[in-house]
C-alpha positions as CSV (number, residue, x, y, z in Angstrom):
1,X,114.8,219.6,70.8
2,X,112.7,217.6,72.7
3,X,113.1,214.0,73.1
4,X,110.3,211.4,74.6
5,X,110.6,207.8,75.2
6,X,111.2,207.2,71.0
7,X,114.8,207.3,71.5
8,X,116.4,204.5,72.7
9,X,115.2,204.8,76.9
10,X,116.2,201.6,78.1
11,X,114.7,201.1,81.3
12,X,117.6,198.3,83.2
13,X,116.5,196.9,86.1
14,X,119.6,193.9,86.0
15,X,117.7,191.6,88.8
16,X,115.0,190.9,86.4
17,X,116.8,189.6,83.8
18,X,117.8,186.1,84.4
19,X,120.6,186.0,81.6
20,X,122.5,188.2,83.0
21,X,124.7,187.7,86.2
22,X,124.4,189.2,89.5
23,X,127.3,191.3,91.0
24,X,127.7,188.0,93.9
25,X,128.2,185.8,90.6
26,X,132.2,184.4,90.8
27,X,132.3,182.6,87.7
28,X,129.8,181.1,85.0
29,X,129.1,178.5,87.2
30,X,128.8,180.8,89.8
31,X,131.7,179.3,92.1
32,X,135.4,179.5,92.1
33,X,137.3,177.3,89.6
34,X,140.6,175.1,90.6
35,X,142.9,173.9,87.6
36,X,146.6,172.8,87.0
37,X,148.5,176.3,86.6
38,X,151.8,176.2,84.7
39,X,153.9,178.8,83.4
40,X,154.0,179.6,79.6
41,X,156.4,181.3,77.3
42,X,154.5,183.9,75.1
43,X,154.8,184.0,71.3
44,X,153.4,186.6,69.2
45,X,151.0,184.1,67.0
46,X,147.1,184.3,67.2
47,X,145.7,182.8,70.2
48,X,142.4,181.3,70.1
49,X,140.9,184.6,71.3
50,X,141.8,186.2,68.3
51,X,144.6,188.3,69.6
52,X,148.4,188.7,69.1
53,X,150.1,189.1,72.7
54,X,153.4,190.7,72.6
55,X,156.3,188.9,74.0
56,X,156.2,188.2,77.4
57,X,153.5,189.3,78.2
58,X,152.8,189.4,81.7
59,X,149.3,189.2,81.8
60,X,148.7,186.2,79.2
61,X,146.5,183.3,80.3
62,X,145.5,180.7,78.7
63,X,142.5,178.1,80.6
64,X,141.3,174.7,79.2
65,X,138.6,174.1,77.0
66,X,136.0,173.7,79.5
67,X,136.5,176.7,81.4
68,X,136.7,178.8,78.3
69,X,133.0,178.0,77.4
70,X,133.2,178.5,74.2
71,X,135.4,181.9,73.6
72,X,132.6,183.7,77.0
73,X,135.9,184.7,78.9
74,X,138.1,185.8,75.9
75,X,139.4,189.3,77.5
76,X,138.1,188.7,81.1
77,X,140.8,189.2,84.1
78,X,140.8,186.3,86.4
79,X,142.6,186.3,89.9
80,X,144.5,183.8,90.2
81,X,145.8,182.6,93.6
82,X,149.3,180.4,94.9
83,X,151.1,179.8,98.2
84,X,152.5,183.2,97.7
85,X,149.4,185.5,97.1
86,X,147.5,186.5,94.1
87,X,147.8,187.7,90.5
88,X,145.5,189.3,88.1
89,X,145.5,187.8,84.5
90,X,143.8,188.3,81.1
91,X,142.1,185.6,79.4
92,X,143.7,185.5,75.9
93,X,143.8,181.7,74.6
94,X,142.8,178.1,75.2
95,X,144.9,175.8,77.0
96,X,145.6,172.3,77.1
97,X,143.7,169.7,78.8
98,X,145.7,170.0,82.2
99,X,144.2,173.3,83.3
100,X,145.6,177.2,83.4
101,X,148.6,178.2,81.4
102,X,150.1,182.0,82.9
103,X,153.1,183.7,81.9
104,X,156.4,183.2,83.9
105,X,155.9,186.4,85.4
106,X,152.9,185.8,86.5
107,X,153.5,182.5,87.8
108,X,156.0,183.7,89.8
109,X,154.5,186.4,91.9
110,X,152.2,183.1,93.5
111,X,154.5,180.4,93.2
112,X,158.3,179.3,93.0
113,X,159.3,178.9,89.3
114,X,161.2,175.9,90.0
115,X,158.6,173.8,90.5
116,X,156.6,174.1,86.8
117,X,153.0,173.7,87.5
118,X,150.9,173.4,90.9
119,X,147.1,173.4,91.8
120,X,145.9,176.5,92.3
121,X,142.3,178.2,91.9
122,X,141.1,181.4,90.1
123,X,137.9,183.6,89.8
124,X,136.7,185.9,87.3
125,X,137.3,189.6,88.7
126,X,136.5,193.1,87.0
127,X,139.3,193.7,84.9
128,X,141.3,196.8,87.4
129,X,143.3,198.3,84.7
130,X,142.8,201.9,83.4
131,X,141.8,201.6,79.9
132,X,139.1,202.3,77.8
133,X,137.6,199.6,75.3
134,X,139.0,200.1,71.5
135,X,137.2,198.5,68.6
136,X,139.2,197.0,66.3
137,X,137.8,195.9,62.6
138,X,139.9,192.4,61.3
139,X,142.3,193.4,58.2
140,X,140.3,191.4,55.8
141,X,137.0,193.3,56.4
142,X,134.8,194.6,53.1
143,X,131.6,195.5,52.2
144,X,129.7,192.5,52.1
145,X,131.9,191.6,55.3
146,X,133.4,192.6,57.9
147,X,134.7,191.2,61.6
148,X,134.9,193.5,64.8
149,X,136.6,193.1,67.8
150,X,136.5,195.1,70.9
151,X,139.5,195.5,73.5
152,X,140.0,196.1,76.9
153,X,136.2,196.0,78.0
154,X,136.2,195.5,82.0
155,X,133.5,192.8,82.0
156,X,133.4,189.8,79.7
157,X,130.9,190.7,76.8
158,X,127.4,189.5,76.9
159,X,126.4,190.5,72.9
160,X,127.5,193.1,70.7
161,X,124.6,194.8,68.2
162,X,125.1,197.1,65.8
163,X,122.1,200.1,64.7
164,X,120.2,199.6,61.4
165,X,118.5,202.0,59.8
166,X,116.7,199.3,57.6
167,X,114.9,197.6,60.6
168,X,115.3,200.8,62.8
169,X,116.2,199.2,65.8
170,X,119.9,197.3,67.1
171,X,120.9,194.0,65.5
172,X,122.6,191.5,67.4
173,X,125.8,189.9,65.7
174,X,127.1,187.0,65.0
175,X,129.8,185.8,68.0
176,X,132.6,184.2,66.1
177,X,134.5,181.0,68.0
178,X,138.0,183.5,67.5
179,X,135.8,186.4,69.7
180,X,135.0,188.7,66.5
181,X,131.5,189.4,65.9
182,X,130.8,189.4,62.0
183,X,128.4,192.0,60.0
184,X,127.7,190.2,57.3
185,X,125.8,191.5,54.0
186,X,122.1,190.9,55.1
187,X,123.2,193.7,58.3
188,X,125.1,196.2,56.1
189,X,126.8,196.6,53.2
190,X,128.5,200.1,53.2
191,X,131.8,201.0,52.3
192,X,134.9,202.1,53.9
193,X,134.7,205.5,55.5
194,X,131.0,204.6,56.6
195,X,129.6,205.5,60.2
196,X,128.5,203.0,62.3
197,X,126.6,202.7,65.7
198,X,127.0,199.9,68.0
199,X,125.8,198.7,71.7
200,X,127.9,196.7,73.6
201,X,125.9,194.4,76.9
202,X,128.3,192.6,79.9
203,X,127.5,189.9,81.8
204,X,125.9,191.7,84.1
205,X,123.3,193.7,82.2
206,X,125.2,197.0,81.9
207,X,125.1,199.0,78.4
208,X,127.6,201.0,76.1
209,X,126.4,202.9,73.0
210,X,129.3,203.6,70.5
211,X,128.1,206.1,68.4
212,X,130.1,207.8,64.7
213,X,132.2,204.6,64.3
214,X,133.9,204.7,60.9
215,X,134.8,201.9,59.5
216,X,138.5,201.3,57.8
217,X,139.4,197.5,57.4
218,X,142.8,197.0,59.7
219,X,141.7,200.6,62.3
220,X,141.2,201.0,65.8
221,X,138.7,203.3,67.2
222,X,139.1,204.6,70.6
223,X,135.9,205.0,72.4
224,X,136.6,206.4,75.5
225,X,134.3,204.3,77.4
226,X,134.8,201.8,79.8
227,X,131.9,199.6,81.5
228,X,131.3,200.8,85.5
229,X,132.3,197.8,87.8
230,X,129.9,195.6,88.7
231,X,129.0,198.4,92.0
232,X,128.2,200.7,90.1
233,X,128.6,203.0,93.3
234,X,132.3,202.9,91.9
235,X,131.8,205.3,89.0
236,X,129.7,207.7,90.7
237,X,132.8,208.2,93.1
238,X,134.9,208.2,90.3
239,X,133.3,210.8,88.3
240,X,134.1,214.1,88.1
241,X,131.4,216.9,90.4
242,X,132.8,220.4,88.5
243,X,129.6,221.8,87.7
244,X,130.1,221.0,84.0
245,X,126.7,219.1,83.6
246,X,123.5,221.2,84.9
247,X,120.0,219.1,85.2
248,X,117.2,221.6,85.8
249,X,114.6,221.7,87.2
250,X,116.2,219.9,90.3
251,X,113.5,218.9,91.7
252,X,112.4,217.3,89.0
253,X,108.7,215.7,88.0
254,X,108.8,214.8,84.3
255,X,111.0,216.4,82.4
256,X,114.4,217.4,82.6
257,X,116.7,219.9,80.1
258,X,120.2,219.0,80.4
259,X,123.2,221.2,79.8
260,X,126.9,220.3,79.7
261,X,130.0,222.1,79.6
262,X,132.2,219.2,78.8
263,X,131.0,218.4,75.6
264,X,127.9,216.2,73.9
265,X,126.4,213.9,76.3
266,X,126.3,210.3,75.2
267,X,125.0,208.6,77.7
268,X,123.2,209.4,81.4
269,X,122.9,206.5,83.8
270,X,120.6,207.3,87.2
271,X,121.9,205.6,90.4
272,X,119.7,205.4,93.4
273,X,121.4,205.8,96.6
274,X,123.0,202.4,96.8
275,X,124.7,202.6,93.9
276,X,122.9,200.4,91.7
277,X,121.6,201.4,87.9
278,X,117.7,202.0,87.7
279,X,117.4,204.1,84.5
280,X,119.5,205.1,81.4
281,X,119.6,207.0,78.4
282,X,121.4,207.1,75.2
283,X,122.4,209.9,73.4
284,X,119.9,212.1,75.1
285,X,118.6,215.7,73.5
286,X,118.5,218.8,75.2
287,X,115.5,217.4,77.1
288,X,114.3,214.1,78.3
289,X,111.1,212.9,79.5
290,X,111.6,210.7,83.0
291,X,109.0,207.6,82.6
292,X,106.7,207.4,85.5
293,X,108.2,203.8,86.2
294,X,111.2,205.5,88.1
295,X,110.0,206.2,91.8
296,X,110.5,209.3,93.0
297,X,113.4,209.5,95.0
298,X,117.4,210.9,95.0
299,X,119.2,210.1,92.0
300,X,122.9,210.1,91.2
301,X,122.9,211.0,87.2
302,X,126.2,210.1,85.4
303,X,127.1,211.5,82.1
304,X,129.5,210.1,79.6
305,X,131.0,212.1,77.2
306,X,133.9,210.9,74.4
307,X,136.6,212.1,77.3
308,X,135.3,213.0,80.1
309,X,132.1,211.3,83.4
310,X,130.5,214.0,85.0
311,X,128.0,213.6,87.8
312,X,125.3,215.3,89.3
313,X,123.0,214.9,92.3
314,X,119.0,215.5,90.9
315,X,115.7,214.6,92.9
316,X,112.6,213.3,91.0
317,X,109.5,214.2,92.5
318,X,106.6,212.8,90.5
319,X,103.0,214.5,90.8
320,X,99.4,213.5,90.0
């Protein structure tokens, strides 16, 4: 089945858009932050982030209500630095006036225990740990209601829309101050079991689509996505070259079938030879039209299936 630009072709070139942040950006001020850091014993209760740590957990932080800006950093990692090196921590609650609160662990891999608190600084980093995001809907979600939450995402989120078939296009919602975003009754009004679509955005401009999400008040949903680091040269070294995903004609000039081996394609992102995004697709058909915006050039297309990134080198070679 053919597909032409009707179908969701989002064209991201991330320098042009001036609410997003550049890959040099080190915090939301753009420079390194410097707080009071002590060490904090972790209950179970819900932090202002909307989230239950375990016990001792090793990567809780929690930063003052200036440098939280408003729930923006809720699940970012920070690195935070002491006399005796560095340690990477997730933002999961609001602190006190005095600055950074980390866990004991934590505190102690950059500074002696002994001591309680010292001045230290921190910047926001791509969180480094191998998971893929999870979207969570709150307990007391219904029809006329219903809070989300996603887990785990590298990059601090950006917005979070969900499809409707009523306006045909992606709704943005509603960023709650516990970091849920709420569909309320004027988005959708469906029942559990229903399937839902949603696009996630980072900081930086980068896109997920989460596609067949059902939704059960109180459920996770794995989506076996993750957003590429800010390079997004990273992925393409990351991703897997077994032949699964086939792109002809390569050379290419307008049109390109695709065929995978590893299961439905969800999404292709094109990388030019530094690494950076210059083209992507969402749920593409069996063939795709290439707009005559992208010059012609070498490409490095990714592909993102529920379980699997596949890459493959194609050349697009546009004629009069």
């Amino acid at each position: 089945m053919k597909s032409f630009l009707s179908l969701i072709f989002l064209s991201l070139y991330f320098s042009s858009f001036s609410q997003f942040l550049s890959c040099d950006s080190v915090d939301y001020q753009n420079q390194p932050g410097r707080s009071v850091i002590k060490y904090h014993y972790v209950s179970n209760a819900a932090t202002a982030c909307g989230t239950h740590p375990m016990a001792g957990d090793s990567l809780y932080c929690a930063i003052n209500q200036t440098d939280y800006i408003n729930y923006a950093l809720c699940g970012s990692c920070l690195s935070v630095k002491g006399p005796l090196g560095e340690v990477v921590v997730r933002v999961s609650d609001m602190s006190g006036i005095h600055g950074m609160d980390i866990s004991p662990k934590a505190f102690s891999k950059i500074n002696d225990t002994s001591l309680g608190s010292f001045e230290g600084s921190w910047k926001r980093i791509a969180c480094p740990f191998a998971l893929n995001i999870v979207l969570w809907f709150d307990t007391g979600s219904n029809s006329f209601y219903k809070k989300i939450k996603l887990f785990y995402q590298r990059n601090a989120l950006y917005s979070l829309e969900m499809w409707s078939s009523k306006s045909n296009s992606y709704i943005s919602l509603l960023h709650t101050q516990d970091d849920f975003y709420v569909i309320g009754a004027d988005i959708d009004t469906s029942s559990a079991g229903a399937v839902m679509n949603f696009r996630a955005t980072d900081i930086y401009g980068q896109q997920l689509i989460f596609p067949g999400v059902l939704f059960y008040p109180g459920t996770q949903t794995p989506t076996f996505q993750q957003f590429p680091f800010c390079n997004s040269l990273s992925i393409a070294l990351a991703a897997s070259d077994e032949g699964v995903l086939t792109l002809f004609p390569n050379p290419a000039n307008q049109e390109i079938s695709i065929l995978s081996k590893g299961g439905e394609i969800l999404q292709l992102l094109f990388l030019d030879i530094y690494g950076r995004i210059k083209y992507v697709v969402s749920r593409p058909f069996d063939i795709i039209t290439i707009p005559p915006e992208l010059p012609s050039g070498v490409y490095m297309v990714i592909g993102y299936t529920r379980q699997q990134v596949y890459r493959k080198k194609l050349v697009l070679k546009h004629t009069n």
